[in-house]
C-alpha positions in Angstrom: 18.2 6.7 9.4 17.1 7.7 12.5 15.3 5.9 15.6 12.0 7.3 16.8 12.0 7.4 20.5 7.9 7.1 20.4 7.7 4.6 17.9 11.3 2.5 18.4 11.4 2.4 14.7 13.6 3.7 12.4 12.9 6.6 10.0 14.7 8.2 7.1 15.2 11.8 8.1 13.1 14.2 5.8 15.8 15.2 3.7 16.4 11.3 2.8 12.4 10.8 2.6 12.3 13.8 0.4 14.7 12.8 -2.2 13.4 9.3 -2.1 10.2 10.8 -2.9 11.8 12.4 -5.8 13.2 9.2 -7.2 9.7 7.8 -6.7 8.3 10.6 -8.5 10.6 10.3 -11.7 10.3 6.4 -11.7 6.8 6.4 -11.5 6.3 8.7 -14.7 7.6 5.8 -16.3 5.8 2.8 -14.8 2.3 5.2 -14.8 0.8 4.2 -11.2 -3.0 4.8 -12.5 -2.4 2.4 -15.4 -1.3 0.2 -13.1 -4.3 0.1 -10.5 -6.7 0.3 -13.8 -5.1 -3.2 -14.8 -5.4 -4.7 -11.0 -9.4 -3.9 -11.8 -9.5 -0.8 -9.2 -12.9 0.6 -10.1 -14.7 3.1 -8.6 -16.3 2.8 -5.2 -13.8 0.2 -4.1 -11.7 0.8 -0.8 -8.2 0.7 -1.1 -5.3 0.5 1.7 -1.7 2.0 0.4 -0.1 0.1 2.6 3.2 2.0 3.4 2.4 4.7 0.4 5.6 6.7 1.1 4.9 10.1 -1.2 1.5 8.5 -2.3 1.9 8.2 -5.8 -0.4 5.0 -5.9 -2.6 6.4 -3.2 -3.5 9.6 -5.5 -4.0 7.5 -8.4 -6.5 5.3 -6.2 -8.2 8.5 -5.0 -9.1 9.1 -8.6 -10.3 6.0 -9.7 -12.4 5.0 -6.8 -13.7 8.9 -6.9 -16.2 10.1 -4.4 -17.9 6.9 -3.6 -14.5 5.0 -2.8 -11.9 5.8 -0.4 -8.4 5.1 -0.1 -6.1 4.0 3.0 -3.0 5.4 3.2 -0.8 4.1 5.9 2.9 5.0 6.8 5.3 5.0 9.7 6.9 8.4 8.8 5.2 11.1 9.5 6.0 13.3 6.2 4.4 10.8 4.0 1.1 11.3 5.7 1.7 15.5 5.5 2.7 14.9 1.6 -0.5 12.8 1.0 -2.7 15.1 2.7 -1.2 18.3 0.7 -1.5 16.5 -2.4 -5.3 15.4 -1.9 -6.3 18.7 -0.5 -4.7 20.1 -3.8 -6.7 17.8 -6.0 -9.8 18.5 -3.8 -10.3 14.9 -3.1 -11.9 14.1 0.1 -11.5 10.2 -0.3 -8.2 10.1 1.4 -7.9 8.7 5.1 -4.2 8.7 6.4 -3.0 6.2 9.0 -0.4 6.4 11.0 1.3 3.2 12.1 4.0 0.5 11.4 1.1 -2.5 10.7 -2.1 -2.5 12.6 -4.6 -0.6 10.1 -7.3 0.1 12.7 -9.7 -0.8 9.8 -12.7 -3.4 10.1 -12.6 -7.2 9.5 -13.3 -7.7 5.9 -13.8 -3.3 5.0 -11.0 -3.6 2.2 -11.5 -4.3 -1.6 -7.5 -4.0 -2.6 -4.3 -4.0 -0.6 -1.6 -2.0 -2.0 2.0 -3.5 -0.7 4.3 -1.8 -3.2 8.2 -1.1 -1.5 7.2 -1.9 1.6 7.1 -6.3 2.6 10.9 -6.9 2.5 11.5 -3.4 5.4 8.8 -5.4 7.3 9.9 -7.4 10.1 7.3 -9.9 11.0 5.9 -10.3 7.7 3.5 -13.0 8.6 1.6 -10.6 10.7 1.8 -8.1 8.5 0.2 -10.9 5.8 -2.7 -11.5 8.5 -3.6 -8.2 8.7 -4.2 -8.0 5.3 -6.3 -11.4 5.2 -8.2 -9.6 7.7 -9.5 -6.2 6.5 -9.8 -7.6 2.9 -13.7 -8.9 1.9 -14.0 -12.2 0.6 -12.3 -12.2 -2.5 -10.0 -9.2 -2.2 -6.8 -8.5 -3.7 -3.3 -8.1 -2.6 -0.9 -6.5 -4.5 2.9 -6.7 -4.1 6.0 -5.6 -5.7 9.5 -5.0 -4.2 9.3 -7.5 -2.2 13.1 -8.4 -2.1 12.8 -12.2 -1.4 12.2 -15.4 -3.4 9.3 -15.6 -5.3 8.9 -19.0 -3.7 9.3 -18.0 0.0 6.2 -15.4 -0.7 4.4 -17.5 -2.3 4.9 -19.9 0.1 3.8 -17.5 2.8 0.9 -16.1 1.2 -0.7 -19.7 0.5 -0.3 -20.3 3.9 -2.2 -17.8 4.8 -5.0 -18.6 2.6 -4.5 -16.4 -0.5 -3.8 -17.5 -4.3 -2.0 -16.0 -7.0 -4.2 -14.3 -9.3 -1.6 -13.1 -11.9 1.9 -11.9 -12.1 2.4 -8.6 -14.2 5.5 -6.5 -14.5 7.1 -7.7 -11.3 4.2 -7.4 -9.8 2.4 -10.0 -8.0 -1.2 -10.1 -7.4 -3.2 -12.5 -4.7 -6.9 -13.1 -4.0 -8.2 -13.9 -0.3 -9.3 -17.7 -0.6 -12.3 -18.6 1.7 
């Protein structure tokens, strides 16, 4: 790992990102990322942030389902996941692919977001409460957070999501899915 002097964070160098990326690749062959956001209830024209979307697996399956009237977030930290992504949609032709590139603040609007996508990313977070708020505040009323990896009890985060106003929804294959309360 390596600190950014801009940022002050620390980053995998691209040879590290790049085989984690392959890993990702060959894992999610497996667990079928579109499946996956079909059974959250992604559905076209929904906007979607892939919060921390590494290689952007999840954020090119997104693309897809939303299609042209949709659009998909995809926010990183390292630079050469936003590059990947951007390769990958320009390759696919899709043109509902926004990158972002920051450590937590979205930049989005208050309540602009149909589905959060937090997959890998909550447990390398440092202030996860604020990282929680943000996502209460781009979702609309009603939206969904999905998490998995998160790499702490299932208690603590549930704890910390229902103090920030959010209920489970449903739990499926390790991942955990919350709706924005009122």
């Amino acid at each position: 790992m390596a600190r950014d002097p801009d940022l002050g964070e620390w980053r995998a160098p691209g040879f590290v990102f790049r085989t984690a990326g392959f890993f990702t690749g060959v894992r999610d062959v497996l667990r079928n990322p579109k499946k996956v956001l079909e059974d959250l209830g992604i559905k076209s024209g929904f906007s979607v942030l892939d919060f921390g979307c590494g290689p952007g697996n999840f954020t090119i399956a997104a693309a897809e389902i939303v299609g042209k009237d949709g659009e998909i977030h995809a926010l990183d930290l390292h630079p050469l996941a936003l590059e990947t992504i951007e390769k990958k949609a320009e390759r696919r032709g899709l043109k509902n692919v926004d990158t972002i590139f920051s450590d937590l603040e979205t930049g989005l609007g208050n309540g602009s977001v149909d589905a959060a996508l937090l997959y890998g990313v909550l447990y390398k977070t440092g202030d996860k409460r604020a990282l929680i708020r943000e996502m209460r505040r781009i979702l609309k009323p009603g939206g969904l957070v999905s998490i998995s990896g998160y790499r702490m009890s299932k208690d603590r985060l549930m704890g910390m999501m229902k103090g920030e106003r959010f209920s489970l929804r449903d739990s499926k294959r390790g991942i955990l899915n919350f709706t924005k309360r009122r």
